[in-house]
Backbone bond lengths (Angstrom), bond angles and torsions (degrees), N, CA, C in turn:
res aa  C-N    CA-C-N  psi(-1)  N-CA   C-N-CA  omega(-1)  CA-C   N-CA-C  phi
1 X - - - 1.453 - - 1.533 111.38 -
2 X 1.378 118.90 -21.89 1.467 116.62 -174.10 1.427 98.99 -87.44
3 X 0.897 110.39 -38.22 1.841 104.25 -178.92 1.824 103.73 -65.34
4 X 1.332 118.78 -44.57 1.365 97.06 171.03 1.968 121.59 -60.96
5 X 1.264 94.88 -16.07 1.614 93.11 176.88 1.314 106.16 -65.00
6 X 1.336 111.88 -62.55 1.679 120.73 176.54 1.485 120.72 -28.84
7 X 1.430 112.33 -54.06 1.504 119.54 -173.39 1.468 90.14 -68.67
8 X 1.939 124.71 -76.91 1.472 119.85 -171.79 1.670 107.67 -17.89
9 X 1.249 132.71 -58.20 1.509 153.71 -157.95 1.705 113.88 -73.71
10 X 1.502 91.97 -44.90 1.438 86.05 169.81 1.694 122.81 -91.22
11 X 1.162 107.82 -17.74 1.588 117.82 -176.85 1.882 95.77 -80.88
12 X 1.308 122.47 -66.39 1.117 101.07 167.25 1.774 159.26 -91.62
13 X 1.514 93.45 33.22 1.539 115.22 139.92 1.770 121.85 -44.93
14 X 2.059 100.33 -90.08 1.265 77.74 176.08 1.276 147.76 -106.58
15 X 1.968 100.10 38.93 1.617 103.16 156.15 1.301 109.91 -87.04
16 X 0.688 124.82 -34.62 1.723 121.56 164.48 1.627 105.00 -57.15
17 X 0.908 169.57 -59.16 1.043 162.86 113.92 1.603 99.04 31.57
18 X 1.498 121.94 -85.64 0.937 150.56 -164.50 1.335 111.09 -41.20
19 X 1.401 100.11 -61.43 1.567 121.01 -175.91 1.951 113.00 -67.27
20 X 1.582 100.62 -44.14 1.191 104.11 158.37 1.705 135.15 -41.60
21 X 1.899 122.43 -56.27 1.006 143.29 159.85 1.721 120.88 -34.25
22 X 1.621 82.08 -45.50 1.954 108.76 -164.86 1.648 92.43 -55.46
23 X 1.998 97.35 -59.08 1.535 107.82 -167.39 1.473 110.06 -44.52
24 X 1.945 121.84 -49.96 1.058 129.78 -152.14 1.752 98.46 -79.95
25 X 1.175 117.58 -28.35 1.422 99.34 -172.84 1.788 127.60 -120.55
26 X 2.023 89.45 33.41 1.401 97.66 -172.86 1.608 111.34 -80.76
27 X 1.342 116.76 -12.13 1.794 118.98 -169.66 1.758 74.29 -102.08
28 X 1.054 153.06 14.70 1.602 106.12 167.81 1.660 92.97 -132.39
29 X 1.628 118.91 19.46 1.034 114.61 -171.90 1.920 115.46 -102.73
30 X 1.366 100.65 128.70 1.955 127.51 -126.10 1.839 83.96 -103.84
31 X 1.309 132.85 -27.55 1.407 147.74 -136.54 1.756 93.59 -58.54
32 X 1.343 130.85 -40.46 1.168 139.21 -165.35 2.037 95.32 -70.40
33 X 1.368 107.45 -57.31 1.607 107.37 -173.16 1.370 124.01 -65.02
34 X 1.585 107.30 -22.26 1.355 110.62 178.55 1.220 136.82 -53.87
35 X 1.327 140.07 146.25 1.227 134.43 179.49 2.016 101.31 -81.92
36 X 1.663 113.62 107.48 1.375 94.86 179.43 1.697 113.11 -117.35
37 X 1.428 100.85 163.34 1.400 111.09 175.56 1.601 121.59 -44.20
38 X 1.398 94.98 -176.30 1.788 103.65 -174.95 1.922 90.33 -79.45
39 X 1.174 89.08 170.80 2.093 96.53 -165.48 1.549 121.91 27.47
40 X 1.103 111.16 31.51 1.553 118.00 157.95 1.376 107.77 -63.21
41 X 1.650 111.27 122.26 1.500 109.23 176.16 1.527 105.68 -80.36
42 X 1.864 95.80 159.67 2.115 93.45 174.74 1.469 98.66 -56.68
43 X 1.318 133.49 169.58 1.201 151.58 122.62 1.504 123.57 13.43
44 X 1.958 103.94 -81.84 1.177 99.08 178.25 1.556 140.15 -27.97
45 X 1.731 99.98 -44.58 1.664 117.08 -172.07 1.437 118.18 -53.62
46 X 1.716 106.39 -32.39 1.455 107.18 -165.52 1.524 124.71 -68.09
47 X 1.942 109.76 -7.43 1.594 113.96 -173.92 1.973 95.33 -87.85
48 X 1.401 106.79 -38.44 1.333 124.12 -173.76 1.757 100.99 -64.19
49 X 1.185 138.80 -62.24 1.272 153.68 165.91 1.638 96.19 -15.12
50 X 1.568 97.80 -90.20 1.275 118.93 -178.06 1.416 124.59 -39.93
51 X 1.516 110.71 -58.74 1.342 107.13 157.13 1.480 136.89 -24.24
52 X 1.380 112.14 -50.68 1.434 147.63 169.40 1.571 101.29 -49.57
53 X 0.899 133.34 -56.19 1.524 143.90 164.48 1.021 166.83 -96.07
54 X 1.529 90.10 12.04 1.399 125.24 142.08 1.193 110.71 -83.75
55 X 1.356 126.68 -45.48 1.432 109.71 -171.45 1.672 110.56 -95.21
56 X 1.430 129.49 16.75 1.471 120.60 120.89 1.348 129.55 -77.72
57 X 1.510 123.24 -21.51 1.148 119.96 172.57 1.702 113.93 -45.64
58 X 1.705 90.81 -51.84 1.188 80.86 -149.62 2.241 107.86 -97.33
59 X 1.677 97.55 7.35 1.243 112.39 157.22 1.806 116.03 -60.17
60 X 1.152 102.31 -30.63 1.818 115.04 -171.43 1.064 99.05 -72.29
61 X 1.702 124.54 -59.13 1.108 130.95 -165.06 1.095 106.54 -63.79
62 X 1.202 134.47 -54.12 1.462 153.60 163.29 1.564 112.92 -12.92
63 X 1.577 91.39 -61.80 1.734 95.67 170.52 1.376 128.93 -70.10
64 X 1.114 121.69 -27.33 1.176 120.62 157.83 1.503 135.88 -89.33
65 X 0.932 101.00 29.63 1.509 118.12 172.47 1.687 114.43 -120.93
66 X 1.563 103.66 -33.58 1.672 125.40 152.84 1.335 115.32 -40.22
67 X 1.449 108.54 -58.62 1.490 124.86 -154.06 1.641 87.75 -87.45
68 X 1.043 127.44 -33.86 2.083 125.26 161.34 2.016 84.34 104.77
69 X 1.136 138.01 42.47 1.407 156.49 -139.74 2.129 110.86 -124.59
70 X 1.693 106.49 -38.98 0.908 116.76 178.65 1.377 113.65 -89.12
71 X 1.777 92.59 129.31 1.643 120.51 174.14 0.718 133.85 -85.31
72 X 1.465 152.31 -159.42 1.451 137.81 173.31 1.437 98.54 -89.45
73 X 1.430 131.21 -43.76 1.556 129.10 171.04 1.244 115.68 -48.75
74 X 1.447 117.94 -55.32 1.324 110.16 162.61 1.784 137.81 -36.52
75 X 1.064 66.91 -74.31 2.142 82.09 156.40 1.444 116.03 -45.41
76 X 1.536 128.26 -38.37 1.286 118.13 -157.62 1.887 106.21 -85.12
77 X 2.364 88.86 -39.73 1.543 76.55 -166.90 1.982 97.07 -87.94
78 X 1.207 130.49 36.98 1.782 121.29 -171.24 1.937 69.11 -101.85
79 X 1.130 122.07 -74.55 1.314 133.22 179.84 1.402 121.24 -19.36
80 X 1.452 115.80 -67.38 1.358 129.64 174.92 1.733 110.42 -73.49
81 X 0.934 141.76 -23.74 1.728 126.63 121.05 1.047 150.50 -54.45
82 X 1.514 124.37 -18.48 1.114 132.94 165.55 1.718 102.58 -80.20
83 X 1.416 121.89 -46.67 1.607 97.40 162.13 1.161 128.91 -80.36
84 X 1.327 128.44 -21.97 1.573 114.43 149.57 1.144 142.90 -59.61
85 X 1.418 116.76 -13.78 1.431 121.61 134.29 1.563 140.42 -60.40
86 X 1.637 111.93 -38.69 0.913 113.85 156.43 1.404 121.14 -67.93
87 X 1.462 147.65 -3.49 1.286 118.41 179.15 1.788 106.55 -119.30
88 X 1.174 106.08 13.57 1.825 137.04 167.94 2.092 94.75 -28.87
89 X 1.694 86.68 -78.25 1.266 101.47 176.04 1.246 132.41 -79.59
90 X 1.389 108.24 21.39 1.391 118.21 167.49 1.851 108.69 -80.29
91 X 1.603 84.66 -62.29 1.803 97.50 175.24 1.115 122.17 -62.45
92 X 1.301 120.29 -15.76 1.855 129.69 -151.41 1.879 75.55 -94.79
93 X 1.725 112.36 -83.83 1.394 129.86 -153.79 1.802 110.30 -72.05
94 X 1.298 117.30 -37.75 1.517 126.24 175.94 1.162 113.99 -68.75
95 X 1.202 115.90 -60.47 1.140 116.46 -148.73 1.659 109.09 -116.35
96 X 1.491 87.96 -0.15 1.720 94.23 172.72 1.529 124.18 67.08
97 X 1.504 117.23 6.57 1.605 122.62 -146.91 1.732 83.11 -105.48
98 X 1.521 108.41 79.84 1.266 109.77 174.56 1.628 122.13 -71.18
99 X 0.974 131.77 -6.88 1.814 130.27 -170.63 1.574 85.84 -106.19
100 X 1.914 122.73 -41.72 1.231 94.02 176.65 1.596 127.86 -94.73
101 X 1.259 100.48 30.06 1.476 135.21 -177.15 1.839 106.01 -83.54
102 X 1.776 98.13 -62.72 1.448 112.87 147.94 1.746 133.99 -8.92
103 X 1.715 88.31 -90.51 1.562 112.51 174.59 1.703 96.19 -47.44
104 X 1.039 131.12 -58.18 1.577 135.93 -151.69 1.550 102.02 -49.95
105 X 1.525 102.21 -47.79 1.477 113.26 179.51 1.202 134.53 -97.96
106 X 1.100 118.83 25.78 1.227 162.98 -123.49 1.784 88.46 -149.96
107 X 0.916 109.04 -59.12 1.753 123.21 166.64 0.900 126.32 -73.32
108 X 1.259 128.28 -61.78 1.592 136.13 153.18 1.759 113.85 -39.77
109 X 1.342 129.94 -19.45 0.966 122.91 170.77 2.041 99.79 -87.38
110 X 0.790 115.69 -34.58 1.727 124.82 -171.09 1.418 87.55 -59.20
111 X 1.355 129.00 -61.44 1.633 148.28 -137.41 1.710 78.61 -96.15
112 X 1.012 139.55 -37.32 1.780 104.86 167.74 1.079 119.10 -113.41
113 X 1.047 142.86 0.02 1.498 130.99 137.98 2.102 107.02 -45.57
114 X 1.136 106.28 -46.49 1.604 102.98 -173.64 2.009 91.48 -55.17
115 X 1.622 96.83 -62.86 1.855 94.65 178.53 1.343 121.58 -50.49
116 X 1.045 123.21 -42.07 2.018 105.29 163.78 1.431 105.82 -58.18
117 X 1.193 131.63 -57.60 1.485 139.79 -161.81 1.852 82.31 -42.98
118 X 1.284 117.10 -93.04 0.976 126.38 178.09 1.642 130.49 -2.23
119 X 1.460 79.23 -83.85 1.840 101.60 161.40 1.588 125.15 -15.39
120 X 1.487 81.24 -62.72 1.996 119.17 -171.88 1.509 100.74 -55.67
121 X 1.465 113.43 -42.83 1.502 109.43 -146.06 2.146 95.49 -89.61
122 X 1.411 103.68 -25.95 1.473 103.37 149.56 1.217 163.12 -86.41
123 X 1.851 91.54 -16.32 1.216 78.91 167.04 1.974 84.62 179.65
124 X 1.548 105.91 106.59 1.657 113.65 -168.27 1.322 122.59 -30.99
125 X 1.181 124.39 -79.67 1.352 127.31 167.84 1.222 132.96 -48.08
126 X 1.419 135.38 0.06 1.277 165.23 138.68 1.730 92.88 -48.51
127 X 1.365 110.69 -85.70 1.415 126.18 -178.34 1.621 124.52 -47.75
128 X 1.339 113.32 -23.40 1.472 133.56 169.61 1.203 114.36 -74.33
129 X 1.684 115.90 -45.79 1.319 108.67 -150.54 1.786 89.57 -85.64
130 X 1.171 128.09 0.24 1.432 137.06 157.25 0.744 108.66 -73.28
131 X 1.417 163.08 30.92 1.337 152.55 150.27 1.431 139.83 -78.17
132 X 1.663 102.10 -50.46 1.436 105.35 139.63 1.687 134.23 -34.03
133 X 1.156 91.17 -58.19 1.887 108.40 -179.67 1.525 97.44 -56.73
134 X 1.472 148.62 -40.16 0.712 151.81 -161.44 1.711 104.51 -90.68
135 X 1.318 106.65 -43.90 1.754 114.85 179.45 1.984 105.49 -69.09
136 X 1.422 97.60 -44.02 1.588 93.94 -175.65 1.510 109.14 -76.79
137 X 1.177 138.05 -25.79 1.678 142.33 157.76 1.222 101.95 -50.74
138 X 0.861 143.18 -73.59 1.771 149.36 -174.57 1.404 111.01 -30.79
139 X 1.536 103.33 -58.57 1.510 122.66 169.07 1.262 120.64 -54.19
140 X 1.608 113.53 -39.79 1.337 125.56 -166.17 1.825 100.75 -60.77
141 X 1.925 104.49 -55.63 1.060 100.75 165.53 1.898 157.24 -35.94
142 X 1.432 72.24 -32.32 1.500 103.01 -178.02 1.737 92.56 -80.92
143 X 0.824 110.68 -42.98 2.090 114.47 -176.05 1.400 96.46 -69.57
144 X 1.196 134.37 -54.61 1.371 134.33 -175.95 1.496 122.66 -74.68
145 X 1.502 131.59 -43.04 1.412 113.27 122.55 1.509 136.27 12.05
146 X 1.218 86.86 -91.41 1.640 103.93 -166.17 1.613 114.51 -77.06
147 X 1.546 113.24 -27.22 1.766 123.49 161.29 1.324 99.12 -49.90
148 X 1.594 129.54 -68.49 1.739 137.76 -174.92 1.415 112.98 -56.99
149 X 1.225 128.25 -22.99 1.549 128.34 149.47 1.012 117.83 -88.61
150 X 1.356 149.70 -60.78 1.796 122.13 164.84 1.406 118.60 -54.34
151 X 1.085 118.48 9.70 1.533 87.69 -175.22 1.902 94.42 -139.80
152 X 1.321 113.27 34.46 1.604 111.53 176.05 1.335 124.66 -76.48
């Protein structure tokens, strides 16, 4: 029963997170008017996406917190990506500061590649189930990019 607490606890961190962000930046969020790149998904996908990866995020984390595995490094950089993800769409949708919208994720891609690396080296499937999160950030970049050049 305690290990299901762990997962409940870690999975809903950062959908709550998620859902929180979603709430704060749905009136200033522009994604429909923009001029976007080639494989820009519609709209809809991005709550469904995300969803999806938070709740491996926080399945990974989950397991290694099960397995009694997480360090203070661990902890610092799952943490320090999960709010640098969360404040992505602060700069991107609020504040409109798309190039430094860029750079931001630009970091957030550094900061989870370090969290799979991490992940991986404790415990595999922990580190796997980060992979996506790591493939759709990459992409994200590439979408955010190319939004801050069509649309200057």
């Amino acid at each position: 029963m305690e290990k299901i607490k762990i997962y409940v606890r870690s999975i809903i961190i950062p959908v709550a997170v998620g859902i929180f962000i979603g709430i704060l930046t749905s009136g200033f969020n522009d994604y429909q008017t923009l001029e976007k790149p080639f494989l820009a998904p519609p709209g809809f996908l991005f709550p469904i996406i995300w969803s999806i990866l938070y709740v491996l995020m926080g399945v990974s984390y989950g397991k290694l917190k099960v397995e009694g595995i997480v360090d203070e490094d661990t902890r610092k950089i799952y943490y320090t990506q999960l709010l640098v993800n969360a404040l992505w769409p602060i700069i991107f949708f609020i504040f409109k500061w798309r190039f430094i919208a860029f750079l931001w994720i630009i970091l957030l891609v550094i900061l989870v590649y370090k969290m799979v690396t991490k992940f991986t080296n404790r415990n595999n499937l922990a580190g796997t189930l980060q992979i996506p999160y790591l493939i759709w950030t990459i992409f994200a970049t590439y979408l955010n990019l190319f939004t801050y050049i069509l649309n200057r």
